[in-house]
C-alpha positions in Angstrom: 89.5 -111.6 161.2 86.3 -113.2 160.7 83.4 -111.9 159.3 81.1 -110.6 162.1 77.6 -112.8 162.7 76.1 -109.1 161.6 72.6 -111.0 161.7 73.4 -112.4 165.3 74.2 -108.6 166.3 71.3 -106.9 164.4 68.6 -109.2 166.4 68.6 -108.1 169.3 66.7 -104.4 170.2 69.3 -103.0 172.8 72.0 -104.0 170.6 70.6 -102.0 167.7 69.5 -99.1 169.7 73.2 -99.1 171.1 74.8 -98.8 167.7 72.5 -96.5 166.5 73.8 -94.3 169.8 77.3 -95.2 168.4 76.4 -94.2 165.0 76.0 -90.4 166.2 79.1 -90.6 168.4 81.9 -92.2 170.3 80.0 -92.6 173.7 81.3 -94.3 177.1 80.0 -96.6 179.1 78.0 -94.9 181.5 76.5 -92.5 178.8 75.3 -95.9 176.6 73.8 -96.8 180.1 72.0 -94.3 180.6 70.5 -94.2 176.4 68.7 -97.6 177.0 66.0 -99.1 179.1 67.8 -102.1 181.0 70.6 -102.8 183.3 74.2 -101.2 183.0 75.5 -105.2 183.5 73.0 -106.0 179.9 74.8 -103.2 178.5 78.0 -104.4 179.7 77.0 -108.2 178.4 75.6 -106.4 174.6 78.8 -104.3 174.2 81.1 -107.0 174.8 79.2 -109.6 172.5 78.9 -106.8 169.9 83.2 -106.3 170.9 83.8 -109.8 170.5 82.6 -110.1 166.9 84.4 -107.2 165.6 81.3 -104.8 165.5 82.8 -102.0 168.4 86.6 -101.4 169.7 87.1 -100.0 173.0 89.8 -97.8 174.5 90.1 -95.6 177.9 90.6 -92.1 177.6 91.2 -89.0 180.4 87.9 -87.3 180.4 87.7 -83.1 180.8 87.7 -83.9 185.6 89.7 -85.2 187.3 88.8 -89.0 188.3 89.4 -92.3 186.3 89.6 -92.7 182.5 86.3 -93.1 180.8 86.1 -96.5 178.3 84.9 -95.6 175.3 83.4 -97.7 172.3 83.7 -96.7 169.3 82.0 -98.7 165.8 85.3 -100.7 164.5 83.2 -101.7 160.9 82.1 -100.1 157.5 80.1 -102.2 155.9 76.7 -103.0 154.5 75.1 -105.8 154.3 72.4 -107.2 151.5 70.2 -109.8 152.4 67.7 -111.8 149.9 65.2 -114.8 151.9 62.2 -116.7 149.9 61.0 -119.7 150.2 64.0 -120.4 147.0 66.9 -118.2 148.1 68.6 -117.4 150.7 71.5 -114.9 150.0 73.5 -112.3 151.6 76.5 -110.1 151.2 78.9 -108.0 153.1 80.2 -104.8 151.0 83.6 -102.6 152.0 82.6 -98.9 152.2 85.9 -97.4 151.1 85.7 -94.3 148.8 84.7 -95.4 145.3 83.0 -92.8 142.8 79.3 -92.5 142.0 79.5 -93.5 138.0 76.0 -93.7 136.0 74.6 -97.0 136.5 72.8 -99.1 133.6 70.5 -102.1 134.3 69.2 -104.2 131.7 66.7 -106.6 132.1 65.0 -106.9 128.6 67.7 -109.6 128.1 65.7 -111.8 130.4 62.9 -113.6 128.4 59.8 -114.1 130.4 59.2 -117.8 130.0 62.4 -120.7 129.5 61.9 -123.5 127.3 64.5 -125.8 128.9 67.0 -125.9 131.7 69.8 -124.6 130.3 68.0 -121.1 129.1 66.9 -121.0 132.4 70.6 -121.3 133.9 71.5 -118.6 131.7 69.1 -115.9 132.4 69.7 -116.9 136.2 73.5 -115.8 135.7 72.3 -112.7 133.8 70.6 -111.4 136.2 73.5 -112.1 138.5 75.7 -109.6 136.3 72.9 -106.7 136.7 73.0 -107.7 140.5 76.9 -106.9 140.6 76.2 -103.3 139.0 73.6 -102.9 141.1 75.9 -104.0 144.3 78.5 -101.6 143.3 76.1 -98.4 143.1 75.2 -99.0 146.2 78.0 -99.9 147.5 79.0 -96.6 145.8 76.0 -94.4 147.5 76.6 -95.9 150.5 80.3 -94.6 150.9 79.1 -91.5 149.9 76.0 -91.6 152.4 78.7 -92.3 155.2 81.3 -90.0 154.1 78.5 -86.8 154.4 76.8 -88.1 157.4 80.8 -87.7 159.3 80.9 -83.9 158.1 77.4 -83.5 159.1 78.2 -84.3 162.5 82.1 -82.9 162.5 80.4 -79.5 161.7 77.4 -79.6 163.6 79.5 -80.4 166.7 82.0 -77.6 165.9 79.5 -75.0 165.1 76.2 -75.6 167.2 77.6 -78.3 169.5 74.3 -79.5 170.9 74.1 -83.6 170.8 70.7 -83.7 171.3 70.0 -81.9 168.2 72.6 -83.8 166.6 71.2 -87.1 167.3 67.5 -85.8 166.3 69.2 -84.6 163.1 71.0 -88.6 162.7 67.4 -89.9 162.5 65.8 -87.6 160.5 68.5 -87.9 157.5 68.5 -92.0 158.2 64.8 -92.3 158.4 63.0 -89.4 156.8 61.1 -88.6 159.6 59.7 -89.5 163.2 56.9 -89.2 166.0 57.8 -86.6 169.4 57.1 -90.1 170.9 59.5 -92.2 169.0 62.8 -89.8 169.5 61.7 -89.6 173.2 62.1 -93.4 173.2 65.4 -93.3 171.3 67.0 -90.5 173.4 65.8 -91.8 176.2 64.5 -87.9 177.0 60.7 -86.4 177.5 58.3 -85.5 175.1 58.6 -82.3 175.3 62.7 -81.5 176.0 62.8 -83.5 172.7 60.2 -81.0 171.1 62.5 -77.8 172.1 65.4 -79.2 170.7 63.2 -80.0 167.5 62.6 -76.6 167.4 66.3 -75.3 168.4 67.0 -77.4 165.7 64.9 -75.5 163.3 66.7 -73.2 162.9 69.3 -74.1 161.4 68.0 -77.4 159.4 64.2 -76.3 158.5 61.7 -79.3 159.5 58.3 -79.5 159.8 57.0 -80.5 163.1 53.1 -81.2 163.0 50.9 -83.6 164.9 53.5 -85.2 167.2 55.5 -85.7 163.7 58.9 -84.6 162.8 59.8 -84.0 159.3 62.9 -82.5 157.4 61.6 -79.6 155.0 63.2 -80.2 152.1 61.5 -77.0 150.1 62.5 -75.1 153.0 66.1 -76.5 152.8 66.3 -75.8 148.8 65.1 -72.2 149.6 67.7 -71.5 152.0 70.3 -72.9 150.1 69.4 -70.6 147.0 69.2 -67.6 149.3 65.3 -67.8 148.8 64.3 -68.1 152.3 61.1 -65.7 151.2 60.3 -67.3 147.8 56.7 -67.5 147.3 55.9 -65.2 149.8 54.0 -61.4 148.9 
């Protein structure tokens, strides 16, 4: 199989917003439909573009009422992608998430001189810096893997435990982008301002956030606390 035109896939808005559905779950057509702001044919036309280049997989499956199987789409890749584009390189890079280890990672660029006297020296610096490029490739390919691995038990146990989605998926964001605006979830999920505020603060409590100003925020003193049992550290 080809590598997938990841670029091709990753420019267009609806596609992105439709993986990062996918990203928090399996989801079927209708559901994906309903998650983004154009037509259920676009959505039909994105998914099978994004099917077609090896991105998603599809199946049909029975759902929990009687009527006709659901299709489902589920993300068939695990990669990631580095990029590099100046006005003197253009570079990228697909990297296999599998399960390697997090070892301790030493760069070193005092190797590199600052200025070149010829063509040659400047060759081999170049190639140099490739080496500490490769470490630096495999750490991430490293924290990556392990990003991806906690992020699935994240959302196995959530789902078995709470089982809210909607809290799930504001939970997905928050870990993948540190934090966002009431407005920008109610975008995403495709819900109102304020059913996506109560299931910020259902969320709460169980993952401590900060929610201020139309902003949503994970507390990570909070979190700390609660792990070491100190939920009422600092308090008289």
């Amino acid at each position: 199989m080809t590598e997938p035109d990841i670029f091709y896939i990753l420019g267009n808005k609806v596609r992105r917003d439709l993986l990062s559905h996918l990203t928090c779950t399996e989801c079927y057509f209708s559901f994906l439909s309903s998650k983004v702001s154009v037509s259920s044919t676009a959505v039909a036309k994105h998914l099978k573009i994004m099917e077609r280049e090896g991105i998603l997989k599809s199946y049909e499956r029975e759902g929990p009422f009687i009527g006709p199987a659901r299709k489902y789409y589920d993300i068939a890749i695990s990669r990631t992608y580095v990029t590099t584009v100046t006005p003197n390189l253009f570079w990228y890079k697909g990297l296999d998430l599998g399960t390697p280890s997090i070892d301790k990672v030493e760069i070193d660029l005092t190797c590199i001189p600052p200025e070149h006297e010829s063509l040659p020296g400047m060759v081999d610096s170049f190639l140099e810096l490739r080496k500490e490029l490769e470490k630096v490739l495999k750490a991430l390919q490293a924290i990556e893997s392990g990003r991806d691995k906690l992020m699935k038990g994240i959302k196995e146990r959530y789902l078995k435990e709470i089982g809210d989605m909607t809290q799930l998926a504001i939970l997905h964001y928050l870990l993948l982008n540190d934090e966002a605006t009431i407005e920008e979830l109610s975008d995403r999920l495709n819900l109102k301002e304020r059913e996506v505020l109560v299931k910020a603060q259902e969320l709460d409590r169980f993952i401590p956030l900060r929610i201020k100003d139309g902003v949503i925020k994970l507390d990570e003193e909070k979190l700390k606390q609660k792990l070491g049992g100190g939920e009422d550290a600092g308090e008289d």
